[in-house]
C-alpha positions in Angstrom: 99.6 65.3 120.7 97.8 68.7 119.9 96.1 69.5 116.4 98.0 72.3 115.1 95.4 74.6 113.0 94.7 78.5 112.1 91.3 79.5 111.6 91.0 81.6 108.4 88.5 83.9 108.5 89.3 86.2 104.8 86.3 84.7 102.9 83.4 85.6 104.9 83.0 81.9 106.7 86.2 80.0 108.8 88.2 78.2 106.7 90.6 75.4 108.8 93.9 75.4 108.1 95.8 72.5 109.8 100.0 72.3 110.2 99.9 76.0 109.3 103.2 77.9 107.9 104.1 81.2 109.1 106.4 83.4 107.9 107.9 86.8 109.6 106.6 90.3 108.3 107.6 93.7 110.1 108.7 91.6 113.1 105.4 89.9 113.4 104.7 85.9 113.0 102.2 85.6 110.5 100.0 83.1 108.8 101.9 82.2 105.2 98.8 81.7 102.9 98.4 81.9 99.0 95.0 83.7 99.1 94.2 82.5 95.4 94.8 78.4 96.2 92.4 78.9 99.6 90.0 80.4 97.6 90.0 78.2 94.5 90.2 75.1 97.3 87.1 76.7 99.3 85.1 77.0 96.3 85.2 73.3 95.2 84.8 72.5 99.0 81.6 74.7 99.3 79.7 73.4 96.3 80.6 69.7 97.6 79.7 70.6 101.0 76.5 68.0 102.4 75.1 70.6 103.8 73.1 73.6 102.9 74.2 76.8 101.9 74.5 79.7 103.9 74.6 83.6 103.0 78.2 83.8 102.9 78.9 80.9 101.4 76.6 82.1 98.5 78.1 85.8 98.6 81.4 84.0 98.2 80.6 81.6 95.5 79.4 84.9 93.7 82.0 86.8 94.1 84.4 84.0 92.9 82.9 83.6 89.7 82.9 87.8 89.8 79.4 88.2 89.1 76.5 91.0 90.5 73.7 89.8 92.5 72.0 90.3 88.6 74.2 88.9 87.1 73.9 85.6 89.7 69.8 85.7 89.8 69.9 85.6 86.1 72.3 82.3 85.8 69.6 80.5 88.5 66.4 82.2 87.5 65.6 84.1 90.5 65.2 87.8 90.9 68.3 90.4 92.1 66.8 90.8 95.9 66.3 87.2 96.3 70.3 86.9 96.2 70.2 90.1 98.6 68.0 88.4 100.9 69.9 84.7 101.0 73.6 86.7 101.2 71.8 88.8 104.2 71.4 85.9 106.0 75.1 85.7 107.0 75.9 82.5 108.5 73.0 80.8 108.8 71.2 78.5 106.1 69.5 80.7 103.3 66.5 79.1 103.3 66.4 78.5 98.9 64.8 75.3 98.2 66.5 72.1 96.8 66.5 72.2 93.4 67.7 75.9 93.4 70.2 75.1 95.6 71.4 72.1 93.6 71.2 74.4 90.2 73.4 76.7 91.9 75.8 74.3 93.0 75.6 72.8 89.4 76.1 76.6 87.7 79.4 77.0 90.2 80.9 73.5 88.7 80.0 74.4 85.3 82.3 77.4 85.8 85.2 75.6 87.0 84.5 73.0 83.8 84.6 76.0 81.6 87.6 76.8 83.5 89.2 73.8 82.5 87.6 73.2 79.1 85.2 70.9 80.0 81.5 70.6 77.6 78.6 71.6 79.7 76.3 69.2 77.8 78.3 66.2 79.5 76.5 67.5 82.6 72.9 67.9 81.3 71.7 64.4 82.1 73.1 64.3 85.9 71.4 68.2 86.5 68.0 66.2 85.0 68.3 63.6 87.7 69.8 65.7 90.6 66.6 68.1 90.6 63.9 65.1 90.7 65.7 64.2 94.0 64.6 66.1 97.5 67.9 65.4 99.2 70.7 67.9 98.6 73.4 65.5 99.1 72.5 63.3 96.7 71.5 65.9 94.2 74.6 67.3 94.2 76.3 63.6 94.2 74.6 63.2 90.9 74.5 66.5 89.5 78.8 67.0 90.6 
């Protein structure tokens, strides 16, 4: 039996959709997606994601949180054409180092806590821990 899947493109990196729905529009067969639930859905997948970041994963993770490339340096302490440089990168891995990446990742679910009401300090010890450790999986494991 064949998979059935789309591949959706819209953010900047494939997303996989599997047992799509389509719906008819001016005749055509199209893909029926809630734009806003892919979105929120890829965001949590990305900062999970084992493995590194790549320049339009971090584009998207700023836009998401609808911040400037300022805006972003400032909340992981790097400067405005570092974020350039990384999102410039397109699909490939950025090349930030660990413990940037992991605060990153650790900023992004901070926002969705905020989101959903949740203290920050409650994270504070597993951000401590994740950035003694040189493997990003397990940071984020700790820090998430």
């Amino acid at each position: 039996m064949a998979r059935n899947f789309e591949i959706y493109e819209a953010l900047g990196f494939p997303i996989i959709i599997e047992n799509p729905r389509y719906i008819e529009f001016a005749g055509n067969k199209v893909l029926d997606v809630n734009p806003e639930k892919i979105m929120k859905a890829a965001f949590k997948a990305v900062i999970h994601k084992p493995a590194r970041l790549s320049g339009s994963e971090v584009k998207f993770l700023r836009g998401y949180m609808q911040m400037s490339q300022e805006e972003f340096a400032k909340l992981i302490g790097v400067e405005r054409s570092i974020i350039s440089k990384w999102q410039d990168r397109k699909h490939e891995f950025t090349g930030m180092d660990v413990p940037t990446e992991v605060l990153l990742r650790v900023q992004c679910q901070l926002f969705i806590n905020k989101k959903a009401g949740v203290k920050k300090e409650f994270f504070d010890e597993m951000l401590t821990k994740s950035l003694l450790t040189k493997d990003v999986g397990e940071a984020i494991r700790l820090a998430c």
